[in-house]
C-alpha positions in Angstrom: 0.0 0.0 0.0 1.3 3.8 -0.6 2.0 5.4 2.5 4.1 8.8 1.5 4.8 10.6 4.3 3.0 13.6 4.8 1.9 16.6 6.6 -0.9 15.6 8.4 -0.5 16.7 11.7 -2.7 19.7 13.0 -0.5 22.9 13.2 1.5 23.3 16.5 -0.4 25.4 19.3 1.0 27.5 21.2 0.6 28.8 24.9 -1.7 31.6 23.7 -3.7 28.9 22.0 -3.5 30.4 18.3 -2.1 28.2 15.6 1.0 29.3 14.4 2.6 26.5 11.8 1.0 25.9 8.6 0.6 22.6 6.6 3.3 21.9 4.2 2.1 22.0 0.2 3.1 19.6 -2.2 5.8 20.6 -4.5 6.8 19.3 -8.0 10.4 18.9 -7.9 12.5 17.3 -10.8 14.8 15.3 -8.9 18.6 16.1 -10.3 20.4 13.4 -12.7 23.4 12.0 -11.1 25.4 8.8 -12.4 25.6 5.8 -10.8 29.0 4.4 -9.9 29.5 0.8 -11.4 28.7 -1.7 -9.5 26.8 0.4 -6.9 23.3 -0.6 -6.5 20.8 2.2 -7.6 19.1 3.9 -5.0 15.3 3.7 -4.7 13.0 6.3 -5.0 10.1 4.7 -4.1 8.2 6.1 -1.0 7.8 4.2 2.3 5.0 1.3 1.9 4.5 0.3 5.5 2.9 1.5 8.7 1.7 5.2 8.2 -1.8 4.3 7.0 -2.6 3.5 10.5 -1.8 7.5 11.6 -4.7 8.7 13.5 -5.5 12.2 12.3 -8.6 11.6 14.3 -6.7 11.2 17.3 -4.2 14.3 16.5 -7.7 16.4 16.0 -8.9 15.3 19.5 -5.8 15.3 21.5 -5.0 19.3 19.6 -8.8 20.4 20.5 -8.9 19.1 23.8 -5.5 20.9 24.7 -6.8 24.1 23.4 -9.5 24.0 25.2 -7.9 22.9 28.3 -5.7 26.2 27.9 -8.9 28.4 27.1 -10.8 26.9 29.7 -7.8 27.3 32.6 -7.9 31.5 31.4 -11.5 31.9 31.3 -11.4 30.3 34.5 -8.9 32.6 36.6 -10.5 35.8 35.2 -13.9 34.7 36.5 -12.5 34.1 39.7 -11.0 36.9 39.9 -14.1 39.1 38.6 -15.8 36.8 41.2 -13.4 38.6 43.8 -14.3 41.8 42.2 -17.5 41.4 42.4 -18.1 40.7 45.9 -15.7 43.4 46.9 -17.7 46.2 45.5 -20.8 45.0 47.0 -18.6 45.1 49.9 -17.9 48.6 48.9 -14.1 47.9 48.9 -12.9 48.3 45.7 -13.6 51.0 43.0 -15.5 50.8 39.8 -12.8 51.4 37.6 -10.9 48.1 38.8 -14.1 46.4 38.2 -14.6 47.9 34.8 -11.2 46.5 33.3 -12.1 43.0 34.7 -14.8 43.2 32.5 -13.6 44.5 29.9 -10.7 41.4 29.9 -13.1 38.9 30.8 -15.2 40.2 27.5 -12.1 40.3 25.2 -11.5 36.6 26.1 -15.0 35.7 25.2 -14.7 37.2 22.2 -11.8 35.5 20.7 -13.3 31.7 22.0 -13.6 30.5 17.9 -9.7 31.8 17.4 -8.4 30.3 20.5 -10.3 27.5 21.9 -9.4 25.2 19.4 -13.0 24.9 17.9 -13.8 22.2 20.6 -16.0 25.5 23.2 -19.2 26.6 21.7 -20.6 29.7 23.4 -22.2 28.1 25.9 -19.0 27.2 27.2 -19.3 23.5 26.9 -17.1 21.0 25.4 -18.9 18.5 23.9 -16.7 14.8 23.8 -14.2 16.6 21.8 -16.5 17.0 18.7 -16.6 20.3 17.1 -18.3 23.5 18.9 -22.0 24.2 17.6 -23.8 27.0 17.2 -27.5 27.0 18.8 -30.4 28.6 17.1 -34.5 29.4 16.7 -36.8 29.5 13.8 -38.7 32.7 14.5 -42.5 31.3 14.9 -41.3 28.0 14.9 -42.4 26.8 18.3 -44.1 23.5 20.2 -47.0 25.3 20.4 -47.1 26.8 17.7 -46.5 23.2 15.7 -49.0 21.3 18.1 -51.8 23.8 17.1 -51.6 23.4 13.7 -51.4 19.8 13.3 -52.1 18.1 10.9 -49.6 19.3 8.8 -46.1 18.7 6.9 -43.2 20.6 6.5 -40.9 20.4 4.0 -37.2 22.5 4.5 -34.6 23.8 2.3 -31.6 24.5 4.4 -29.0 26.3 2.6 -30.0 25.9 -0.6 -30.6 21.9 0.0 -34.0 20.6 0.1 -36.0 17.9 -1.1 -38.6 14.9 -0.3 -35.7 14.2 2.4 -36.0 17.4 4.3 -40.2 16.9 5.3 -41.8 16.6 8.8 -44.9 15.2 9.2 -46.6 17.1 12.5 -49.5 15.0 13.8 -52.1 15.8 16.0 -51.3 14.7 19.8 -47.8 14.5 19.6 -45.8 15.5 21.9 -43.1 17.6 22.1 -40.0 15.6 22.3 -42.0 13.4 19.5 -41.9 16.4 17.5 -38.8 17.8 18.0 -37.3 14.1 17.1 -39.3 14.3 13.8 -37.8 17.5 13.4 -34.3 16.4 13.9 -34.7 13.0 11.9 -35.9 15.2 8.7 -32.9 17.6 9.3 -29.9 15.5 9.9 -29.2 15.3 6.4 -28.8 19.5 6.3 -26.5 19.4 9.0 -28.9 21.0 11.2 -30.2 18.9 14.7 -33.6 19.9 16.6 -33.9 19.3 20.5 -35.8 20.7 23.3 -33.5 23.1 25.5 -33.9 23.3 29.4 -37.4 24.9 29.7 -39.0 22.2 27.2 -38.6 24.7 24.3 -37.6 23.9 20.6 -33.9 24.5 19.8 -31.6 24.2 16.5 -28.0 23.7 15.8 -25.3 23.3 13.8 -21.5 23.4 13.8 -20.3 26.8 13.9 -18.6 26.4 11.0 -21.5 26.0 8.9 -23.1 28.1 10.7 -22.6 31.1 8.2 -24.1 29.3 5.5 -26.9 28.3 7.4 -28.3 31.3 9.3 -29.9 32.9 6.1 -30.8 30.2 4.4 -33.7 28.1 5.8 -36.8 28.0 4.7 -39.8 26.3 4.9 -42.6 25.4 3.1 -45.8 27.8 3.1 -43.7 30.4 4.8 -40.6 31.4 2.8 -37.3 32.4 4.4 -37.4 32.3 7.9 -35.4 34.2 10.5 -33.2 32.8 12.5 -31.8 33.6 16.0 -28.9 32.9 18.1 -29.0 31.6 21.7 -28.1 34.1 24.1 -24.2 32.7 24.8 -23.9 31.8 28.8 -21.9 34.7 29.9 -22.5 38.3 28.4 -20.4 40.9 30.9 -20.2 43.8 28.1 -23.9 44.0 29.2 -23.8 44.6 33.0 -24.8 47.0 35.0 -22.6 47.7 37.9 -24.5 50.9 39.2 -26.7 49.6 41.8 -26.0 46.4 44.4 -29.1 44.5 42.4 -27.2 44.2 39.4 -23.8 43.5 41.1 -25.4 40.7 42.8 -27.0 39.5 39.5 -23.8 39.6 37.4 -22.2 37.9 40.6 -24.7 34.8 40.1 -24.4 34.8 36.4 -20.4 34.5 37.3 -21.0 31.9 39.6 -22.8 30.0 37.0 -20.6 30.6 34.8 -17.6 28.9 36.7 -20.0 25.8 37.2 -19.9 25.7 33.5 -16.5 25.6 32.9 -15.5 23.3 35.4 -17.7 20.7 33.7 -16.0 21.8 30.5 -12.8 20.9 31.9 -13.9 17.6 33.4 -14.6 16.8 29.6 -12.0 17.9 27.7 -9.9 15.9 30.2 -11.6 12.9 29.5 -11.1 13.5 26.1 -7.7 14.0 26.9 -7.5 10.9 29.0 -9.5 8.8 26.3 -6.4 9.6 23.9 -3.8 8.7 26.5 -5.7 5.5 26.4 -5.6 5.1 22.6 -1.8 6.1 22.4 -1.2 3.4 25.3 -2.6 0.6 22.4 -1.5 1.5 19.1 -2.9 -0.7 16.2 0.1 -1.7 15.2 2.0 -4.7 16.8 5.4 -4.2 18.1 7.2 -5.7 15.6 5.4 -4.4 12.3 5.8 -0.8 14.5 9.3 -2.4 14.0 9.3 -2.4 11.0 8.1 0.8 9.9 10.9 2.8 12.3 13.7 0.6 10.1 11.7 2.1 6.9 11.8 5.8 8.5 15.7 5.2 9.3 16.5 3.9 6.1 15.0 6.4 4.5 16.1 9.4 6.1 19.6 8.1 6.1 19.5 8.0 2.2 21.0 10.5 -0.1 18.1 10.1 -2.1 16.7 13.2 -3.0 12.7 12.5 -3.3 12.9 10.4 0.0 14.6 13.8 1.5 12.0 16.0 0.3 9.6 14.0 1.4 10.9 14.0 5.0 11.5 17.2 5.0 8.0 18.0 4.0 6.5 15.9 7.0 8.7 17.4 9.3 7.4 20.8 8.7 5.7 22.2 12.0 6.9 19.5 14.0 8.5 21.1 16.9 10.5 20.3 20.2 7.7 21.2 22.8 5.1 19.6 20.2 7.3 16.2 20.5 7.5 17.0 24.1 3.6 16.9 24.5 2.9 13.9 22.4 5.6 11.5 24.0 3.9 13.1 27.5 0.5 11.2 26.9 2.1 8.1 27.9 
């Protein structure tokens, strides 16, 4: 099997959590001509055959977002304390509003850059959902339980994005209930990328990665009704919109804080699972010892070769691969 070594390893992260190497591109090279000695056996050019089908990208992706988030999660978490501190001190009348004010306005600059620096793993609600990517929750304006349980009998059909189709229908019957009819919802969706649920208060409740969620947002609509509006979830911690001015809204924004913590807390729990969960996987490789062997002799051989394809293709691989990046990755054991 052809197993060319390659790039394929997420860029390196670093301790502000951005991405900073980029993959390496393919290059079309003409390899020089050189003469063979007599008698010397002609070196191969062939790429390495064994072993690095079995790389886990999927692993990499985990064991990158879950580290990113870890780091986002650990700053989010000190500033709220800290705010939390803040807080209670200028209930406490202790401390002016101006210290106050820039704890705020730090805590909001940190929420804002959550898609940049928390590895795409934190959706707004701060969770981190078993390492899969963050999502982005939504409502269909006049979409509602009640709304649908009224007017049954009827069926919808959606487009979403400019998909649609006999797929995308929901038949709403009378006496259903609502998680009946919010799993209809979600079974017709699915194939749009877009999941239906019923939030905390029993209510109806879309989403979709964040990533698609761009395309998405303007483009629904349904049948009988057009394009629909959509709206974002209100994320769980909003500061820019405090008030500090009176001890009812310090005491509000100190629950909300409070909360808050709770949140990410459980966000760390899971990204450490995650974490752990690859530890786990790294512990067990798929490959036995001696094929893994195997495959390090193939590596050796070729990067000890003067060949210049099997150089360039090392080289290539090697790209963004970094001392504290081999550092972290022989750590999971």
């Amino acid at each position: 099997m052809d197993a060319t070594i390659r790039s394929a390893t997420p860029a390196a992260t670093s301790t502000s959590g951005t991405r900073a190497a980029t993959p390496a591109r393919t290059l079309a090279v003409r390899q020089p001509e050189r003469d063979t000695p007599a008698g010397a056996a002609p070196v191969s050019t062939a790429p390495l055959k064994r072993g690095l089908a079995h790389f886990d990208t999927q692993l990499q992706g985990e064991v990158a977002r879950a580290q990113q988030a870890l780091e986002y999660l650990e700053r989010v978490s000190r500033q709220l304390e800290t705010l939390k501190g803040e807080l209670a001190a200028k209930l406490a009348g202790s401390r002016s509003a101006r210290q106050l004010e820039a704890q705020i306005r730090q805590l909001s600059a940190t929420l804002e850059t959550r898609r940049q620096q928390a590895g795409g793993g934190i959706d707004a609600q701060l969770e981190f959902n078993d390492g899969e990517p963050a999502t982005q929750r939504f409502r269909i304006r006049d979409l509602s339980i009640d709304a649908l349980q009224a007017s049954a009998p009827q069926t919808l059909a959606f487009s979403v994005g400019g998909l649609g189709g006999p797929q995308l229908t929901a038949a709403i019957e009378p006496g259903m209930t609502a998680e009946e009819i919010a799993h209809r919802l979600d079974r017709a969706l699915a194939p749009a990328k877009v999941r239906a649920s019923l939030d905390g208060q029993g209510q109806l409740v879309f989403s979709t990665l964040e990533t698609d969620w761009p395309t998405i947002k303007d483009g629904i609509a349904v049948s009988g009704r057009g394009r629909v509006d959509t709206e974002e979830t209100a994320p769980a911690l909003a500061p820019q919109g405090w008030e500090i001015g009176n001890p009812d809204a310090l005491r509000q924004s100190l629950r909300e804080v409070v909360q808050a913590l709770a949140r990410v807390r459980r966000a760390q729990d899971a990204a450490s699972a995650t974490l752990s969960a690859a530890m786990a996987r790294v512990a067990q490789p798929d490959l036995p010892l001696d094929e893994l062997a195997v495959v390090a002799q193939d590596f050796s051989a070729t990067a000890a070769s003067h060949d210049y394809q099997s150089l360039l293709e090392i080289t290539s691989a090697l790209v963004g691969v970094s001392r504290e990046r081999v550092l972290a990755l022989l750590g999971l054991r």
